[in-house]
ZATOR-777130 format. One line per 10 residues: their letters; for each residue x, y, z of N, C-alpha, C. Coordinates in nm, 2 decimals. Example, Ala and Ser with C-alpha at 12.3 -4.5 7.8 and 13.67 -1.06 7.14 Angstrom:
as) 1.32:-0.57:0.78:1.23:-0.45:0.78:1.32:-0.33:0.78 ~ 1.28:-0.22:0.71:1.37:-0.11:0.71:1.29:0.00:0.79
END
This chain:
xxxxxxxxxx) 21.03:21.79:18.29:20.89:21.81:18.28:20.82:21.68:18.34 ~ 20.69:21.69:18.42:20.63:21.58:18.42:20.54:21.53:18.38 ~ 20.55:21.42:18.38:20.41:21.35:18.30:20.28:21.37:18.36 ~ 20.21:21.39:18.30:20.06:21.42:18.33:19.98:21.32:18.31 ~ 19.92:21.25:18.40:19.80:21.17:18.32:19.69:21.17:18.26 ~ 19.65:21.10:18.16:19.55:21.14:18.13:19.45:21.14:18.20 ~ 19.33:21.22:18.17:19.20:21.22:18.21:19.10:21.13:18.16 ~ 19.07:21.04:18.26:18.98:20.94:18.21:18.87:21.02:18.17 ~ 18.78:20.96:18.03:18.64:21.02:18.05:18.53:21.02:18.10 ~ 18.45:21.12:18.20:18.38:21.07:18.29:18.25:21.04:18.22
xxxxxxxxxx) 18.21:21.11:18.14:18.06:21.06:18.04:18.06:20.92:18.00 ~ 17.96:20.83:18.03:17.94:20.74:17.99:17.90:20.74:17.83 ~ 18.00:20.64:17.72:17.92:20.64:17.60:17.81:20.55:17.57 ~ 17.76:20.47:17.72:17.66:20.32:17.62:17.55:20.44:17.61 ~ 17.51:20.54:17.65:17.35:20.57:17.61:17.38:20.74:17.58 ~ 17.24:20.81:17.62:17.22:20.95:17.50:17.18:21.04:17.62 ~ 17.28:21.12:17.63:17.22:21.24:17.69:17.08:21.32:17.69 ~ 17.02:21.40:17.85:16.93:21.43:17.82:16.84:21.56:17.69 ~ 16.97:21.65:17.66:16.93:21.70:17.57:16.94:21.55:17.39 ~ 16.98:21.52:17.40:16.98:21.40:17.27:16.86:21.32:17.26
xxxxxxxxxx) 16.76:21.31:17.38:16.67:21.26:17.39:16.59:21.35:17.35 ~ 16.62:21.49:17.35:16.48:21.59:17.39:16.44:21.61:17.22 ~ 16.60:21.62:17.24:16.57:21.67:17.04:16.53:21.57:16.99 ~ 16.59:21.44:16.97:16.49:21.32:16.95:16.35:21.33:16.96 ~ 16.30:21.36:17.08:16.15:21.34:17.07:16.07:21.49:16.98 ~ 16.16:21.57:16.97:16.08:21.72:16.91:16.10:21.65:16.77 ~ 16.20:21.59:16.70:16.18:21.60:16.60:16.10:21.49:16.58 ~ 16.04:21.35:16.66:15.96:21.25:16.59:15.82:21.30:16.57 ~ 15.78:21.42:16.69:15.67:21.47:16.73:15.61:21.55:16.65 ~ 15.72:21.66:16.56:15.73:21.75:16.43:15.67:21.62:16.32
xxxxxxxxxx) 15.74:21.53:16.32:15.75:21.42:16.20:15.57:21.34:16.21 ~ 15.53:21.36:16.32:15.43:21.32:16.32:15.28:21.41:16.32 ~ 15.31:21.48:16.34:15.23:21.61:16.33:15.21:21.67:16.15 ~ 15.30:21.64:16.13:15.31:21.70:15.94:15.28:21.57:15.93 ~ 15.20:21.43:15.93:15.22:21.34:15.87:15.05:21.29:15.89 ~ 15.00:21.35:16.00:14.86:21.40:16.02:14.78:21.47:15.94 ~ 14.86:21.59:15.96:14.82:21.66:15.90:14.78:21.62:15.73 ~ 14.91:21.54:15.68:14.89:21.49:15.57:14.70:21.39:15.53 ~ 14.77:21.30:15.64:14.62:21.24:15.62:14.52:21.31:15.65 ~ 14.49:21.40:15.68:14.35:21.47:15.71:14.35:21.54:15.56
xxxxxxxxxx) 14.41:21.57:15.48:14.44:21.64:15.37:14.37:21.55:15.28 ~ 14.45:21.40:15.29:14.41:21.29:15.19:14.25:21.29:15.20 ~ 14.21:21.23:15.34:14.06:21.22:15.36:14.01:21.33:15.30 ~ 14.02:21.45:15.31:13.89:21.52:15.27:13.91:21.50:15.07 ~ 14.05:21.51:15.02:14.05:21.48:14.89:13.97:21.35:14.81 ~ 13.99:21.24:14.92:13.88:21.13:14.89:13.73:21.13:14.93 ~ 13.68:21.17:15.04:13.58:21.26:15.02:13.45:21.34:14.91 ~ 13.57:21.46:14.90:13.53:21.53:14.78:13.49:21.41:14.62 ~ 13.61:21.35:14.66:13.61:21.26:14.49:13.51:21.13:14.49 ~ 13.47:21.12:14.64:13.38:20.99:14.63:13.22:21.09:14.61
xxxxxxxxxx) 13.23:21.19:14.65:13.08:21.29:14.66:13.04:21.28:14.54 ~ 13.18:21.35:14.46:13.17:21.36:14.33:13.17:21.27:14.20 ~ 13.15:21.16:14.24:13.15:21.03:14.18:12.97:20.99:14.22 ~ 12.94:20.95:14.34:12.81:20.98:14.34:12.73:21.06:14.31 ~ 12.75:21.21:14.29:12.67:21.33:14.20:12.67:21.25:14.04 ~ 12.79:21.24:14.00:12.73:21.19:13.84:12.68:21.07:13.85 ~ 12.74:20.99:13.91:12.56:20.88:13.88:12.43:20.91:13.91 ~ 12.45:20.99:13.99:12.30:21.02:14.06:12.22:21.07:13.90 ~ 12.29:21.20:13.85:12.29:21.26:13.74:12.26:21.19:13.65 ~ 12.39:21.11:13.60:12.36:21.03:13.47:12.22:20.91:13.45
xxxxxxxxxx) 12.19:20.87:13.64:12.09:20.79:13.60:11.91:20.89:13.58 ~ 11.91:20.96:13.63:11.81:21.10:13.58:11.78:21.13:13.45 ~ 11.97:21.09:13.40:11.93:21.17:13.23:11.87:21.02:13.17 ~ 11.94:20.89:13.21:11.88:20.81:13.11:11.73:20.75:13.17 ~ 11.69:20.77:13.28:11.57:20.79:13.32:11.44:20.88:13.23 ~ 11.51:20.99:13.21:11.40:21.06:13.14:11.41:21.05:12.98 ~ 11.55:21.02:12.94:11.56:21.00:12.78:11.48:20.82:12.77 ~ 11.47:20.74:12.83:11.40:20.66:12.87:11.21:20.67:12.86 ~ 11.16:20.77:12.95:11.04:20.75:12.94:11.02:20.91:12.87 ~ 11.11:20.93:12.88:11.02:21.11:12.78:10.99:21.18:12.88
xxxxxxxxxx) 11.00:21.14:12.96:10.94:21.25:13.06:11.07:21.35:13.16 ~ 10.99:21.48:13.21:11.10:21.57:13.31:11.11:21.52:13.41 ~ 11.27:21.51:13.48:11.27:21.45:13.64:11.36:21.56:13.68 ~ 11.31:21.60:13.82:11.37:21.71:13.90:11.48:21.58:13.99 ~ 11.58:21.67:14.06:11.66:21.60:14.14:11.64:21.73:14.28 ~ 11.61:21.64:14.42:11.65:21.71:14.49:11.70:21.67:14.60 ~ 11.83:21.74:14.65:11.93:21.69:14.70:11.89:21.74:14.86 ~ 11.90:21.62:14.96:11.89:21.67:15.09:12.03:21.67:15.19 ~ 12.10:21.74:15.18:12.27:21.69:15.28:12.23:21.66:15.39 ~ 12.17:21.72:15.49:12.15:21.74:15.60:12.08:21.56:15.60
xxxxxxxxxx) 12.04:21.49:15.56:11.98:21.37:15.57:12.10:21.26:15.48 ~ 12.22:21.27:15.51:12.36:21.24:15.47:12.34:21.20:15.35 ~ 12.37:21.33:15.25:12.33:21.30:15.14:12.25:21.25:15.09 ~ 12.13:21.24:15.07:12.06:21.18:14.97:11.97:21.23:14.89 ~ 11.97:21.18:14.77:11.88:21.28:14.67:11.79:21.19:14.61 ~ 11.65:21.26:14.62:11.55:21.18:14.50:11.48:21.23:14.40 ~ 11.47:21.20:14.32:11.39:21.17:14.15:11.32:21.19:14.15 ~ 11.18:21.28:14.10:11.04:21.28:14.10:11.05:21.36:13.95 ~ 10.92:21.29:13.92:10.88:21.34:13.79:10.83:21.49:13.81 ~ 10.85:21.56:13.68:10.79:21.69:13.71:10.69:21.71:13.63
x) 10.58:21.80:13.66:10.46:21.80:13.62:10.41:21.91:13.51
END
């Protein structure tokens, strides 16, 4: 029988084939996309919770406003004018 030589390997191992690269970038691209998405989630959660943190002071200072002078105060809220609300006595 004769000897056979072996087959050198022709693939280089120093680097990554082009499919190794591809999937590499799909999955950092996946990884980055859910991770957006994440923060755009957070923002509106802090958002909501800074709104809602401004509504009760707005509030609470109304109530001790009027437990203060005895008198009725309306609140009226304008969004369209980035939030803002004002106090007027009511008649």
């Amino acid at each position: 029988m004769k000897n056979i030589p072996e087959r050198k390997n022709i693939v280089n191992s120093h680097g990554y084939t082009l499919i190794e690269a591809t999937i590499i970038a799909a999955v950092i691209s996946i990884l980055f996309i859910i991770s957006v998405k994440g923060l755009y989630i957070a923002k509106a959660n802090t958002d909501l919770y800074r709104t809602a943190c401004q509504l009760e002071a707005i509030l609470k200072n109304c109530q001790s406003l009027a437990m203060y002078t005895g008198n009725y105060y309306k609140i009226d809220f304008y969004p369209f004018l980035t939030g803002i609300a004002f106090m007027r006595k009511m008649k």
